[in-house]
C-alpha positions in Angstrom: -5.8 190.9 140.9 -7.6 189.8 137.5 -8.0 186.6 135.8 -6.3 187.8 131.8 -7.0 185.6 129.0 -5.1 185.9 125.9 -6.9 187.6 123.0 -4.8 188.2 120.0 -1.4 189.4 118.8 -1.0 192.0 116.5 1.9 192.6 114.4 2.5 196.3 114.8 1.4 198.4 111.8 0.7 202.1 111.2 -3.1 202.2 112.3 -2.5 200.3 115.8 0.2 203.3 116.3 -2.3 206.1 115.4 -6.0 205.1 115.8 -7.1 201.3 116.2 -7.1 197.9 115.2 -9.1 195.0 114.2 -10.0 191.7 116.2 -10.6 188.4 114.6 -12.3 186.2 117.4 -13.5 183.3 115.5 -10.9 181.3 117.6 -10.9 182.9 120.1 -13.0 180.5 122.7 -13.0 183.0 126.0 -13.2 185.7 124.3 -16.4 185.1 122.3 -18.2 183.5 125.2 -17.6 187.4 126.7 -18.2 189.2 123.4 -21.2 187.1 122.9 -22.8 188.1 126.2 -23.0 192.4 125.2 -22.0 192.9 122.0 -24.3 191.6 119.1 -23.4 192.6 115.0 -23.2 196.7 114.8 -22.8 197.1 118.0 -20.4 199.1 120.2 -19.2 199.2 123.6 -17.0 202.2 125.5 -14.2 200.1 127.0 -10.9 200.8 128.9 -7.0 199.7 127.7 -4.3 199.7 130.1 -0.6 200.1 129.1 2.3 200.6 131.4 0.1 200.5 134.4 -2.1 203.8 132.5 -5.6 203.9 131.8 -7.3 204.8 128.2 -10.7 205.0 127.0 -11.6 203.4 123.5 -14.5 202.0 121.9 -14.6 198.3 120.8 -17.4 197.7 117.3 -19.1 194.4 116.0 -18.6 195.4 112.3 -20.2 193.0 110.8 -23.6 195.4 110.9 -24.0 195.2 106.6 -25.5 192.0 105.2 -24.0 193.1 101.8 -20.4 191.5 102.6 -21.8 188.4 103.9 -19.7 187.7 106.1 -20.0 184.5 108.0 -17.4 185.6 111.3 -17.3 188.4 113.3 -14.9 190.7 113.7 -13.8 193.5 115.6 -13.1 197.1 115.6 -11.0 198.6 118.7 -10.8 202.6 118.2 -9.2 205.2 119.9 -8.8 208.9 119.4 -6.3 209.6 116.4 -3.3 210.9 117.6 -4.1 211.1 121.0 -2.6 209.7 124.7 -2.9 206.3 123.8 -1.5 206.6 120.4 1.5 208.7 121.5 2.1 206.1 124.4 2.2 203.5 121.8 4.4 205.3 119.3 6.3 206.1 122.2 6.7 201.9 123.2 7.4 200.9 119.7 9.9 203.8 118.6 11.8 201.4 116.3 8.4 200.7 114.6 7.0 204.5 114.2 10.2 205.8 113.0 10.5 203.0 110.6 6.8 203.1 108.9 6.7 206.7 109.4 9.9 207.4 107.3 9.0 204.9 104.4 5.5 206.9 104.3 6.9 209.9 103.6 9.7 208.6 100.8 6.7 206.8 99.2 5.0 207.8 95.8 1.7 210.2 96.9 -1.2 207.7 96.2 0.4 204.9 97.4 -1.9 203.1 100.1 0.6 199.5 100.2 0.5 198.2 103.4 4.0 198.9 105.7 5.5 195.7 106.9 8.8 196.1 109.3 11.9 193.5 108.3 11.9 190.7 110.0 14.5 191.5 112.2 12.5 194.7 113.4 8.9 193.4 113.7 7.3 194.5 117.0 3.9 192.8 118.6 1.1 193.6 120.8 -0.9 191.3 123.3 -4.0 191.9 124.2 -5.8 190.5 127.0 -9.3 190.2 128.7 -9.7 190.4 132.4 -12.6 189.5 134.7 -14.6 192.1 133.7 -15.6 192.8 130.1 -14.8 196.4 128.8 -11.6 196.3 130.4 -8.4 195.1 128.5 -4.5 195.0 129.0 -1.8 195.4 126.3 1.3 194.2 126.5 4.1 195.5 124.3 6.7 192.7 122.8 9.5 194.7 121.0 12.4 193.7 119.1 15.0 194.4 122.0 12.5 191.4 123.6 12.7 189.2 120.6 16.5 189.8 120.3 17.4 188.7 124.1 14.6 185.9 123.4 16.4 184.7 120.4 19.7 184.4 122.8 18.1 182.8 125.8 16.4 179.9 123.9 19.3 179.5 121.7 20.3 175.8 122.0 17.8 175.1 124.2 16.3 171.6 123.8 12.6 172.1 122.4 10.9 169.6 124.2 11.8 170.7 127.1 10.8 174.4 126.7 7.8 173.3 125.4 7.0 171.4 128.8 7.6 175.0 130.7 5.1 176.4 128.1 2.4 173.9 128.6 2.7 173.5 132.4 4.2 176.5 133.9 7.1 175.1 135.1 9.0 177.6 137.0 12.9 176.4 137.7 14.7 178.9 138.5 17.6 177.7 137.1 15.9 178.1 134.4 17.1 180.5 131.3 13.4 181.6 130.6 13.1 183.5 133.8 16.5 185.6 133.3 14.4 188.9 132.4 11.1 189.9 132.1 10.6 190.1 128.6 11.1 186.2 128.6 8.8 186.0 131.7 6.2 188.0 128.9 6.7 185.5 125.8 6.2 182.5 128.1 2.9 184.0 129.2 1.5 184.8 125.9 2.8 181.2 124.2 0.3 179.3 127.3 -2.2 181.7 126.8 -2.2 180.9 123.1 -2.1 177.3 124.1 -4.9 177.4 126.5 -7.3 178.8 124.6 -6.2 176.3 121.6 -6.7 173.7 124.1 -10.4 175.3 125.1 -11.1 174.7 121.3 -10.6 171.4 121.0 -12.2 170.5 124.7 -8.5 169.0 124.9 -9.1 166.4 122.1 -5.7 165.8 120.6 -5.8 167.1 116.8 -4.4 163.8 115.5 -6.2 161.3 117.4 -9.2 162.8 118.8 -8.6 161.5 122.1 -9.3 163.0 125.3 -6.9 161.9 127.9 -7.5 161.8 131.4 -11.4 162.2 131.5 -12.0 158.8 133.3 -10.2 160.3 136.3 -11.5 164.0 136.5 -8.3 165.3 134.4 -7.6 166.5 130.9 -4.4 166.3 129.7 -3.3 167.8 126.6 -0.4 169.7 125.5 0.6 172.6 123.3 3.1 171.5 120.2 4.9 174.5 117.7 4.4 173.0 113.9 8.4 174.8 113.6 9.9 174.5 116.3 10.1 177.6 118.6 13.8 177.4 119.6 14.4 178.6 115.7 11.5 179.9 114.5 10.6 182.3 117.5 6.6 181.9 116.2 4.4 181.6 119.0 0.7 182.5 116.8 -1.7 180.0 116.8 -1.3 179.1 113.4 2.0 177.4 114.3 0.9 176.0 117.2 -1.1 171.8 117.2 -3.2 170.6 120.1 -1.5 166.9 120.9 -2.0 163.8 123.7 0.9 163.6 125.3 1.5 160.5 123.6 1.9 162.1 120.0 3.5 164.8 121.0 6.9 162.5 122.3 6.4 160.5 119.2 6.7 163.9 117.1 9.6 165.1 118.8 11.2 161.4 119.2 10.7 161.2 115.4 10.7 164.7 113.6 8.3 164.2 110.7 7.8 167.1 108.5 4.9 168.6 108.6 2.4 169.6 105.4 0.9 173.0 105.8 -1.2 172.4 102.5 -2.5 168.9 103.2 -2.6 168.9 107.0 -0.8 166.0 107.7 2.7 164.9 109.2 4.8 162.8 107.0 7.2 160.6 108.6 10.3 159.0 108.0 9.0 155.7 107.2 6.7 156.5 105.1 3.3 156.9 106.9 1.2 159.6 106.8 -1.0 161.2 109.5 -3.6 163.9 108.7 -5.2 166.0 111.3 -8.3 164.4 112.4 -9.4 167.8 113.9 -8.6 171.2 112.7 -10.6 174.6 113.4 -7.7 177.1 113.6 -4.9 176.3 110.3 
């Protein structure tokens, strides 16, 4: 058995189903505590992905080699061989995808380089996650026939309480989440998402800056979707806040809207709360 931590999800796109992809890690708190131990800026390491239980060699890059971009974060180059086993197993998992992108390419104008982006309706993901040891990864396909069945178990569902089976594992099984495996998957990535949010803010709450529970040995902290996740489906970290449990009943007791721009919730009476910590939005 290995320890995975969640790493990123990538939207599915033409170069993940033919060659590679590209890891921001700035946020990623596990993650760059491993990266940071063997690979330094230019860098490259032989590592291993495993899909569907199959074994592929690939190569992971610290691009960040030429002071001329200046850039100030690292990021990530995962490559493997164009066109080859992993590639076709990966065409092969997100058909809908490949024949989608790979159709618009060819009706296209020659020239045209505009990046492909699926329908909303269509729109296929990738996990990745790290194990134990570190040049050894495992994807995790989430296609639409996941979303669609997703969209059906959690419809009507009260959000509270599915974001209380997120945070703390809960496992009922009366449960809808656990009626197939692809829900069993989302659940998994949405408190790995959470977890390592909570790892960034050393369980502070992102509107107080309390830390609850550290008198007694205990941090409690809890995972909160900006839109809700019963109707929006939207698991990234950018739609995800680190709350106290105390904030996060009040949100949900209260439903204030929430300012993407300004950082701040806006409720119903009138008053005003910005973030008091923010690393991630």
């Amino acid at each position: 058995m290995t320890t995975e931590n969640y790493v990123y999800k990538k939207e599915v796109d033409w170069s993940l189903l033919n060659e590679g992809l590209t890891l921001p890690f700035d946020n990623q708190v596990v993650f760059g505590q491993i990266m940071g131990r063997f690979l330094k800026r230019g860098e490259s390491k032989d590592i291993t992905l495993y899909l569907n239980g199959h074994s592929y060699k690939a190569k992971i890059t610290n691009v960040n080699f030429d002071p001329k971009f200046k850039r100030k974060k690292d990021t990530l180059q995962i490559r493997y061989i164009k066109g080859g086993e992993l590639a076709k197993e990966l065409q092969a998992c997100f058909m809908t995808s490949y024949q989608f992108i790979k159709k618009t390419r060819e009706l296209r104008q020659p020239g045209d380089r505009t990046m492909i982006r699926l329908p909303e309706d269509l729109k296929e993901y990738l996990a990745i996650y790290t194990t134990e040891y570190d040049d050894s990864y495992v994807l995790d396909p989430i296609v639409s026939e996941d979303i669609a069945a997703l969209k059906q178990v959690v419809s009507g569902q009260k959000e509270r309480i599915l974001e209380a089976e997120f945070n703390y594992d809960v496992e009922d099984a009366t449960s809808a989440l656990l009626e197939s495996e692809c829900i069993v998957k989302i659940r998994k990535l949405n408190k790995k998402i959470g977890d390592n949010l909570k790892l960034l803010y050393n369980y502070r709450c992102q509107l107080c800056g309390c830390l609850i529970g550290e008198e007694y040995g205990s941090h409690i902290a809890e995972a909160h979707h900006i839109d809700y996740f019963v109707s929006s489906l939207n698991n990234d970290a950018n739609n995800q806040l680190i709350v106290c449990p105390n904030h996060h009943s009040i949100i949900h007791d209260t439903n204030p809207v929430f300012d993407r721009q300004k950082r701040l919730y806006i409720y119903k009476n009138g008053v005003e709360q910005k973030l008091l910590l923010n690393r991630h939005l």
